[in-house]
C-alpha positions as CSV (number, residue, x, y, z in Angstrom):
1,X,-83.3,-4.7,-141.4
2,X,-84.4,-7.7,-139.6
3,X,-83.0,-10.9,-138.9
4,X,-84.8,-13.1,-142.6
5,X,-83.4,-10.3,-144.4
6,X,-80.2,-10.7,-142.9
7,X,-80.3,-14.7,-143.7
8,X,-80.7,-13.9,-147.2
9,X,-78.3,-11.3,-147.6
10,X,-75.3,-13.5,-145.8
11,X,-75.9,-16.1,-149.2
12,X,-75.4,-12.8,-151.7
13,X,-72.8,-12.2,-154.1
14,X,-70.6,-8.9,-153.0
15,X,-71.9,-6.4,-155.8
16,X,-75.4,-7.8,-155.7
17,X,-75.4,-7.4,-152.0
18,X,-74.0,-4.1,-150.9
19,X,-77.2,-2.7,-152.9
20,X,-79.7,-4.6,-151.3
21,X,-78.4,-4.0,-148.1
22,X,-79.1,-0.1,-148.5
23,X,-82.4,-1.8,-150.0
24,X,-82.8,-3.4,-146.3
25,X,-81.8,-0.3,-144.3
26,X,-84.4,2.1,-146.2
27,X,-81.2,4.3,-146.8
28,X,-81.1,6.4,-150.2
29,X,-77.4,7.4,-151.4
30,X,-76.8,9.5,-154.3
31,X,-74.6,7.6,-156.6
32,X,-74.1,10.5,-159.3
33,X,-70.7,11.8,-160.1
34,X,-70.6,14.7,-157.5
35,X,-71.5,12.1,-154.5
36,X,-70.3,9.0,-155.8
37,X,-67.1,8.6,-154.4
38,X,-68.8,9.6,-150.6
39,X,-71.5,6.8,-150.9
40,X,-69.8,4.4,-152.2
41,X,-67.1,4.7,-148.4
42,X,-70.4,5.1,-147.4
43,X,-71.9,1.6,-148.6
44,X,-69.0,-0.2,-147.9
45,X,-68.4,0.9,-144.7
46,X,-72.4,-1.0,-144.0
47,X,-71.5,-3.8,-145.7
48,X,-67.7,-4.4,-144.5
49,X,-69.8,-4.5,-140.7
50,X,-72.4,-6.8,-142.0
51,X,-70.0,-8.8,-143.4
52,X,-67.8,-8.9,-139.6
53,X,-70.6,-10.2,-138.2
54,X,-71.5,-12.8,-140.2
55,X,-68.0,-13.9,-140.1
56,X,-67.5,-13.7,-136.9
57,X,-70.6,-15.7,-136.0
58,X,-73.0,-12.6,-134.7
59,X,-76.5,-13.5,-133.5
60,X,-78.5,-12.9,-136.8
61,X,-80.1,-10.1,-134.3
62,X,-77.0,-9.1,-133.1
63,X,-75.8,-8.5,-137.1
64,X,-78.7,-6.2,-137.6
65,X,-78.1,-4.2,-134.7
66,X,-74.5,-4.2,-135.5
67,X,-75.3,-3.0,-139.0
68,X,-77.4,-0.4,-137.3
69,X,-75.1,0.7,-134.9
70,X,-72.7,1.7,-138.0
71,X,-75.5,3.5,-139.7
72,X,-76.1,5.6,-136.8
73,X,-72.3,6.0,-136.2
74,X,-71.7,7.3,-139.6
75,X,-74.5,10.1,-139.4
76,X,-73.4,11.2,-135.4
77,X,-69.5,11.6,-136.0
78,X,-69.6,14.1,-139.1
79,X,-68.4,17.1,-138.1
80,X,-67.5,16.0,-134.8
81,X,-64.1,16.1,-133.1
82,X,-62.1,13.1,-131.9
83,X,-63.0,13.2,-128.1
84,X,-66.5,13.8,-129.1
85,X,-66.3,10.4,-130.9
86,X,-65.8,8.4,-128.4
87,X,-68.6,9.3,-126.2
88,X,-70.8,9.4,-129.1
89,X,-69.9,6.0,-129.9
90,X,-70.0,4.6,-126.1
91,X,-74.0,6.1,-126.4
92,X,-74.6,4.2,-129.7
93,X,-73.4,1.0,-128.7
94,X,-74.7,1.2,-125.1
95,X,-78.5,1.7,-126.7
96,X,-77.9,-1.3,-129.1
97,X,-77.4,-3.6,-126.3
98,X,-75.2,-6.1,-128.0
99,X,-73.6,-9.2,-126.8
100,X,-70.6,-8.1,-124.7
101,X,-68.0,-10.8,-126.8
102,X,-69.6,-9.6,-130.5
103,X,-69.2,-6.0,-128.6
104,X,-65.7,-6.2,-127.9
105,X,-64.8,-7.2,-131.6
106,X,-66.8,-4.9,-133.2
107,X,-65.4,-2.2,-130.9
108,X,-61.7,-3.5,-132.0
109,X,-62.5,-3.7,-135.4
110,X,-64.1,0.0,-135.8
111,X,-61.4,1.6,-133.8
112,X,-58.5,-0.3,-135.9
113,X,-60.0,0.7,-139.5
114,X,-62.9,4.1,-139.1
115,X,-61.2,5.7,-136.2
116,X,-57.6,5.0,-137.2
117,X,-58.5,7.4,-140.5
118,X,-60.8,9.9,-138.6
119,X,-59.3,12.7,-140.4
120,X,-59.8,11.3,-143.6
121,X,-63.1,10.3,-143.6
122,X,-64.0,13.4,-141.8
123,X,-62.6,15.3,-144.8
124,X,-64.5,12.7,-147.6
125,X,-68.0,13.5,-145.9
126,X,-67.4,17.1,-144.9
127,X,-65.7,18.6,-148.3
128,X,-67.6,19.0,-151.6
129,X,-65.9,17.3,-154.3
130,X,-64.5,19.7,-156.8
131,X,-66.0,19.4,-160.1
132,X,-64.2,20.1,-163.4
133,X,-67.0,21.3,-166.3
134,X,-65.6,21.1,-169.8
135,X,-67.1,24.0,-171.9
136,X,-65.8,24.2,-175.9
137,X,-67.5,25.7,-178.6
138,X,-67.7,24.5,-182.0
139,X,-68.9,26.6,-185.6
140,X,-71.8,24.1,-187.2
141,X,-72.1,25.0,-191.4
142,X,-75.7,24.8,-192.4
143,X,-75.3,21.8,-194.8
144,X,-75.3,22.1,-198.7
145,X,-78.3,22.0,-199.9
146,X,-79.8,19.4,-201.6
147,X,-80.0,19.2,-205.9
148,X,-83.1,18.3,-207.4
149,X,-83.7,14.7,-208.3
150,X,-84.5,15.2,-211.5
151,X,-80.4,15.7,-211.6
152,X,-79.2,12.6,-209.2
153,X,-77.1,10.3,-211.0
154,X,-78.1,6.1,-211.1
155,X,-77.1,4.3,-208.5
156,X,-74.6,2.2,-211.1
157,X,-72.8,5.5,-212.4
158,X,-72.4,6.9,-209.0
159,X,-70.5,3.7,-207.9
160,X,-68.7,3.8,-211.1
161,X,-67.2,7.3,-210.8
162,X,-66.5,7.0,-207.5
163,X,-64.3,3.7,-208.5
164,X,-62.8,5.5,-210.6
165,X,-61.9,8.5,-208.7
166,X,-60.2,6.0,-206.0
167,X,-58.4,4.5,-208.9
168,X,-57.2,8.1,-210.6
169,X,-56.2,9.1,-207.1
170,X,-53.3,7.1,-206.8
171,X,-52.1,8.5,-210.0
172,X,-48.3,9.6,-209.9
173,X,-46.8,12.3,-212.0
174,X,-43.9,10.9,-214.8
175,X,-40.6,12.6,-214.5
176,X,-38.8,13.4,-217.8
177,X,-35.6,12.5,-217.9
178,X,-33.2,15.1,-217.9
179,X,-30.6,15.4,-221.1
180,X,-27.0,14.9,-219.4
181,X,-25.6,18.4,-219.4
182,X,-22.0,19.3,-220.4
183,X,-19.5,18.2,-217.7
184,X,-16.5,20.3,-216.9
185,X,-13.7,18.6,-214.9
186,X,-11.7,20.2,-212.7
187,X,-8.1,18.9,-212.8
188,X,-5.6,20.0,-209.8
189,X,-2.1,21.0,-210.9
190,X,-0.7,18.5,-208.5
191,X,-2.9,15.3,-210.5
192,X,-1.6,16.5,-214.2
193,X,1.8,15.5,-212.7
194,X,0.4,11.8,-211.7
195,X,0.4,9.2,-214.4
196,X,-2.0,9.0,-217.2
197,X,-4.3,6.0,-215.3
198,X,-4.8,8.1,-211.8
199,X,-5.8,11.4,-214.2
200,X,-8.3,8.9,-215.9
201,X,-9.7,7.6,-212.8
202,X,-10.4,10.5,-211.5
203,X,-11.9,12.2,-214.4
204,X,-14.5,9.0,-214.5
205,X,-15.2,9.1,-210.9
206,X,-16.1,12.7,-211.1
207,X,-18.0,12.0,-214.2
208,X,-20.0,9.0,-212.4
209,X,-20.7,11.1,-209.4
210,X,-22.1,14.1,-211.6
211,X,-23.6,12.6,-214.0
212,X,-24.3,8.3,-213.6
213,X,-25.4,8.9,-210.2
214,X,-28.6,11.2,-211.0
215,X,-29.2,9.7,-214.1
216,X,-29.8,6.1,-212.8
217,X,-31.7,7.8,-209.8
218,X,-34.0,9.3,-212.7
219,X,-34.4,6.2,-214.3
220,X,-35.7,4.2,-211.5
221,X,-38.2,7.1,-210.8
222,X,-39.4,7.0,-214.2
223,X,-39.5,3.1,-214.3
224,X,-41.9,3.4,-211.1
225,X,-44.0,6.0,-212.7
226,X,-44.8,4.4,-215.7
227,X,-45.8,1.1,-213.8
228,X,-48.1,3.1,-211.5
229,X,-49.7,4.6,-214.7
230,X,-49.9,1.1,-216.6
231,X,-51.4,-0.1,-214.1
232,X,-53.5,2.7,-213.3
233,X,-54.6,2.4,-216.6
234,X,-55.2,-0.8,-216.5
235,X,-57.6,-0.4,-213.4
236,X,-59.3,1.8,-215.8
237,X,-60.0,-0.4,-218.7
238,X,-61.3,-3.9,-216.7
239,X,-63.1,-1.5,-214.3
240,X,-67.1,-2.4,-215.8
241,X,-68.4,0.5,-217.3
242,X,-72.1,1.7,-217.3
243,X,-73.8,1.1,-220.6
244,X,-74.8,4.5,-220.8
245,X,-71.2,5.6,-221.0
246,X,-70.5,4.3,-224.1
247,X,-67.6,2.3,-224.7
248,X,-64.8,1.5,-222.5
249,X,-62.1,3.7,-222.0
250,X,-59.4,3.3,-224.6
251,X,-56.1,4.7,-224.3
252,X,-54.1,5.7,-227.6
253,X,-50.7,3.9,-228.1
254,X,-47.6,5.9,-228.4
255,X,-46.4,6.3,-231.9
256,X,-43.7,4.3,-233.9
257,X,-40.4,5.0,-234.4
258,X,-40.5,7.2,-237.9
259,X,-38.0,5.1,-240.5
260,X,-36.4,7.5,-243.1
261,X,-37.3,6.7,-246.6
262,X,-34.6,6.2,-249.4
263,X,-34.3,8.8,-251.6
264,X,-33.6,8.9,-255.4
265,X,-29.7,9.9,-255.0
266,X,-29.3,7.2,-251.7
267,X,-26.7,4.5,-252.7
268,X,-29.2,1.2,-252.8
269,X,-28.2,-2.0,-251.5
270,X,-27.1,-5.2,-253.6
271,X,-30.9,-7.1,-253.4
272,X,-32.1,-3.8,-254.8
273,X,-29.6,-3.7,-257.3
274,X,-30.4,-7.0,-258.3
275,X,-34.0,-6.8,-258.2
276,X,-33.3,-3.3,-260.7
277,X,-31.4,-5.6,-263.2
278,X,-33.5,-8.5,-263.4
279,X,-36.3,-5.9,-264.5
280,X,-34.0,-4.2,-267.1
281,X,-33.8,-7.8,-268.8
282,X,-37.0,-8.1,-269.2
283,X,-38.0,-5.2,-270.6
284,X,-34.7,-5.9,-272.9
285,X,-32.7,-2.7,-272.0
286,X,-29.7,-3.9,-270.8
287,X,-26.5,-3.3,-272.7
């Protein structure tokens, strides 16, 4: 990296910069999941230097040689022990010939945050990171396949059916109410001997409990079926129907109350009585 390049990086935005500062360096780091968590120490390690430099007010030459000095630094120590380190890192710096005040707080600065970790880093760029493959198997069904066209349905009765199925499927099942079966109280020896109220009471409550109870539960089931089918039914009938469908669903109403019919021997009332004598006068049979 020379010293223009170094100029233009110092006016870089962070994220922007730490990649063209590997741009700079010629230095190709594999940023793929096995490798990326070593490169990317390894990138900011570059840039943190770079940006010490630049802070600290580095000759622009002294900042590429200090940038340099890392690179080198980083490639030397791997695998190397800690007494190693240091003379490897006296040759490094001794080469560079850096300014001996920019030399002194670089020297500070890498001791205080690389060397004070050794071990760690040591074990970041020595150990391959363990990689966790995912393998699952899954069954794949050839699909169905498809009918002739000749027996597709029009666009307008496809939509219509399925409509309809949406509103069918929220269709609830009535419950018929129950007839009240035949309720047998059970009256202890010691509550015949109480008054005649307290025997009552207790016969009603037991009669409520066994009998009000379920029926009122049954009734308000009932009530909510028959609205959800009303209404389902009534989705039915404004839902527009295809012309070739014919008419429009109809539902049939339920049938009337049968009235009994008088008889000849049933006692009529006094109207028809009436009604019975005025015709006798007419026809001039009465007596």
């Amino acid at each position: 990296m020379n010293e223009s390049q170094a100029i233009c990086l110092a006016s870089t935005p962070q994220k922007v910069g730490r990649r063209k500062l590997l741009e700079f360096i010629q230095l190709d780091l594999d940023f793929e999941y096995d490798e990326s968590l070593r490169s990317n120490i390894h990138a900011d390690l570059l840039y943190d230097a770079f940006t010490l430099a630049v802070v600290k007010g580095f000759t622009w030459r002294d900042v590429c040689q200090t940038v340099n000095v890392t690179e080198k630094l980083l490639q030397e120590l791997v695998g190397k022990g800690i007494t190693d380190a240091a003379s490897i890192y006296q040759d490094i710096v001794t080469k560079a010939r850096i300014d001996n005040r920019n030399l002194i707080i670089f020297t500070d600065y890498f001791f205080s945050t690389f060397m004070q970790h050794y071990k760690l880093y040591q074990l970041v760029f020595q150990t391959p990171r363990q990689v966790t493959n995912y393998n699952d198997s899954t069954v794949v069904e050839a699909p169905v396949p498809p009918q002739q066209l000749r027996f597709s349905k029009p666009p307008a009765l496809y939509e219509y059916d399925q409509k309809l199925k949406e509103i069918q499927a929220d269709k609830s099942d009535l419950r018929e109410i129950r007839p009240i079966e035949t309720v047998r109280v059970n009256i202890e020896d010691d509550v015949r001997s109480c008054p005649q109220t307290a025997v009552l009471d207790k016969i009603i409550t037991q009669v409520m409990q066994k009998v009000g109870i379920p029926l009122a539960d049954g009734l308000t089931e009932t009530i909510t079926a028959t609205y959800d089918d009303l209404n389902m039914k009534l989705n039915e009938t404004v839902l527009p129907r295809p012309k070739q469908l014919g008419p429009p669903l109809r539902y049939p109403l339920k049938p009337t109350l049968n009235t009994p019919k008088p008889t000849a021997g049933s006692t009529k009332t006094p109207a028809q009585k009436s009604s019975a004598k005025g015709d006798r006068k007419k026809s001039g049979k009465v007596k």
